[in-house]
C-alpha positions in Angstrom: 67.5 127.1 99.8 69.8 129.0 101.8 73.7 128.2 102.1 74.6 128.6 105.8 78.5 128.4 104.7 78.0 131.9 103.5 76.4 135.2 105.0 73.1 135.4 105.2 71.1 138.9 104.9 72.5 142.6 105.8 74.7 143.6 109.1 73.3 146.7 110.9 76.0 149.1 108.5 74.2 147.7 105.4 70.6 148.3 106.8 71.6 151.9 107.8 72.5 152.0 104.8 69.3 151.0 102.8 67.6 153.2 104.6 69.6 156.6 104.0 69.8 155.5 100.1 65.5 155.9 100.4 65.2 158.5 102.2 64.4 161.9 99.4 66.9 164.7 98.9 65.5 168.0 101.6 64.4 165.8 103.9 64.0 166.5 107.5 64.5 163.5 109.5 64.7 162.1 113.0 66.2 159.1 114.1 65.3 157.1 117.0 67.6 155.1 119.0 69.7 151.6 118.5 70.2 151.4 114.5 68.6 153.9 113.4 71.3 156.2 115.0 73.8 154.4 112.3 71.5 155.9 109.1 73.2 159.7 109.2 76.6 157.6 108.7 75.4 157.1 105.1 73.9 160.3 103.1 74.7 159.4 99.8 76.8 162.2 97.8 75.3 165.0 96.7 71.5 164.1 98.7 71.2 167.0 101.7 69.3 164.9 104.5 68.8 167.3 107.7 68.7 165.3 110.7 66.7 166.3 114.0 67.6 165.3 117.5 64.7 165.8 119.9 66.5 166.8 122.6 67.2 169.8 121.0 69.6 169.8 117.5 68.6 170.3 113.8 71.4 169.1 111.5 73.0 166.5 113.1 76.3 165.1 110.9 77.9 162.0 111.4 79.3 160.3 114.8 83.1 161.8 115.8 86.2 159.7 115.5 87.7 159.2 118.8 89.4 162.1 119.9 87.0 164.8 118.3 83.8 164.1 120.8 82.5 167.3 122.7 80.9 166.4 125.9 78.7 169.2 125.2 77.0 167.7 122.0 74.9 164.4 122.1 71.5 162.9 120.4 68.9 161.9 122.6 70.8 158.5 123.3 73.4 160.6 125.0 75.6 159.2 121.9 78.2 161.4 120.8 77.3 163.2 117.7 78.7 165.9 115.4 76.7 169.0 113.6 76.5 170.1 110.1 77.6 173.6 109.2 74.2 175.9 109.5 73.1 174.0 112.3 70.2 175.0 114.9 70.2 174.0 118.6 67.1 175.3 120.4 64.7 174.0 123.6 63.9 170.9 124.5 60.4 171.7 124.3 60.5 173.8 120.7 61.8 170.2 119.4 58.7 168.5 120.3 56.8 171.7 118.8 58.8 171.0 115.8 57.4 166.7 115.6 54.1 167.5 116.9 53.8 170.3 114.6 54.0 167.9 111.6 57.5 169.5 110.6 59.6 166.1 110.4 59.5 164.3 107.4 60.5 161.0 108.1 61.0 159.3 111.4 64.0 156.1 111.5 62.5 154.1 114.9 63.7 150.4 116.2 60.6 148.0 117.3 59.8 144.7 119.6 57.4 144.3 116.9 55.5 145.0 113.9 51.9 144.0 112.6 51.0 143.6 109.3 48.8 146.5 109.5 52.0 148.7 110.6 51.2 148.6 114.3 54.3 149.4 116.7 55.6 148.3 119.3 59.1 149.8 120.7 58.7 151.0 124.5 57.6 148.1 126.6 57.2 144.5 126.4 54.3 144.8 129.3 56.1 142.5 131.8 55.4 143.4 135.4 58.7 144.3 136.0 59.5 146.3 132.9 60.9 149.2 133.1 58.5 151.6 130.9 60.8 153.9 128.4 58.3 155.5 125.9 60.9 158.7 125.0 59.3 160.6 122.5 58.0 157.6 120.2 54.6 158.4 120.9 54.8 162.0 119.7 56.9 160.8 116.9 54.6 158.3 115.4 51.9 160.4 115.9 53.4 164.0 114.7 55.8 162.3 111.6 54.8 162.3 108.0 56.5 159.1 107.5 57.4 156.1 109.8 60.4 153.6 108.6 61.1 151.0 111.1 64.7 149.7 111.2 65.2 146.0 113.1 66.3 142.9 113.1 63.9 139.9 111.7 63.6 137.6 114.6 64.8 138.5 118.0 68.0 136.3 120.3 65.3 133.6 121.0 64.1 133.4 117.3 61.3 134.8 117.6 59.5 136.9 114.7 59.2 140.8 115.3 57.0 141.2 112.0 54.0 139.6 113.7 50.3 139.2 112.6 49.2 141.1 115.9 51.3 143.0 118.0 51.5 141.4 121.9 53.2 143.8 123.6 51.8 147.6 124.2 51.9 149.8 121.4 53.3 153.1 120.6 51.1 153.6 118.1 48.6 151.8 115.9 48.9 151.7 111.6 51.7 154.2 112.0 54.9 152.1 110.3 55.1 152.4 106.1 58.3 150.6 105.5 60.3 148.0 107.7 63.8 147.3 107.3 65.0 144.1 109.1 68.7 141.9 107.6 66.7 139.8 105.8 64.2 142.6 103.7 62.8 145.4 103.3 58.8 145.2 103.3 56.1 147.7 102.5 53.3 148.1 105.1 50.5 148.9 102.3 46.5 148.4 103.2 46.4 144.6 101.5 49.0 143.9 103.8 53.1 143.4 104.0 54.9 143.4 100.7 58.3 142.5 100.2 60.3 145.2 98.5 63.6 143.6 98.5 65.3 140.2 99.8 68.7 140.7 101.4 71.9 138.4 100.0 71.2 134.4 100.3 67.7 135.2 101.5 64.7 133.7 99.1 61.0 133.8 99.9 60.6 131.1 101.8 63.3 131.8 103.9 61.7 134.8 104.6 57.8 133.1 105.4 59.5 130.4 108.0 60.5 133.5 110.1 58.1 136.3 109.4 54.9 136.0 111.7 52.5 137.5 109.0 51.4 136.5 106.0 53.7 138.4 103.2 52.6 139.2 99.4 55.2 139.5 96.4 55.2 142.7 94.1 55.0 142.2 90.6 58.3 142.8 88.9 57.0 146.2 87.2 55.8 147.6 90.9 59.1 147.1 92.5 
């Protein structure tokens, strides 16, 4: 049973932070807009992680303090960024060479949803009015080695993201391997979602009332 006197799950810092604690040592990662953005804030020491921009930066460092932003140098979000020493700026379109090429190691995104199967969907809800954004998702999903989705469990009206199907138009179909939400961290594996970790004051059933998908338990020894 959960205690609502006391916090519940992780705040968007401590899922940043989950995910740059998984992410291996060399890595060449990009990271999509939203939360995902907050993941370079938390390289643990002595891991190298080199972040990609795809508008046209390899080795993106941490966001500035105020006072130390250049106009000049901004992630795809057009949110102030800084660069690591050895850094590489190069063409917008040599970026996209780079993720299509299969270069990218690992791809941080944010969702509307999530299927079991690892479906996404992050660009459009499909409304008539909706105003269509895909970015470079599409080439992402499709061009990454590695998808991790980073997002909050249910969305303002309580609805769950982590669905059985996905309703809205996808970016890309059995794409997503791991999802990070504040309440857990599941595995998208072929026999369906797994739950790698629970998040503070979180316990399975908590987790079942708001998921939209069936979810399976590791054994202790997989985890």
């Amino acid at each position: 049973m959960v205690n609502n006197d006391i916090k519940t799950g992780w705040d968007r810092a401590e899922m940043a932070q989950k995910v740059a604690l998984d992410i291996p040592d060399g890595s060449y990662v990009n990271l999509g807009i939203g939360i995902p953005e907050m993941v370079a804030d938390f390289v643990p020491e002595g891991r190298e992680l080199i972040y990609q921009t795809e508008n046209g930066l390899l080795g993106m460092g941490p966001i500035p303090e105020e006072g130390k932003r250049d106009r000049e140098l901004v992630n795809a979000g057009k949110k102030y960024i800084t660069s690591i020493l050895g850094a590489a700026y190069f063409h917008h379109a040599d970026s996209f060479t780079m993720i299509r090429g299969g270069h990218i190691d690992i791809c941080v995104l944010g969702a509307m949803q999530v299927s079991k199967d690892g479906d996404l969907a992050n660009w459009s809800t499909g409304a008539k009015n909706a105003i269509p954004a895909v970015g470079g998702a599409m080439d992402l999903v499709a061009g990454v080695k590695r998808i991790f989705v980073i997002t909050q469990h249910i969305t303002k009206q309580g609805d769950p993201k982590i669905v059985d199907k996905c309703s809205f138009p996808l970016t890309g179909k059995q794409v997503v391997e791991r999802i990070y939400t504040n309440l857990a961290i599941l595995d998208v594996k072929e026999e369906g979602l797994f739950v790698r970790e629970l998040a503070p004051n979180v316990n399975f059933e908590y987790l079942k009332k708001h998921t939209g998908a069936k979810l399976n338990q590791y054994a202790k020894s997989q985890v």
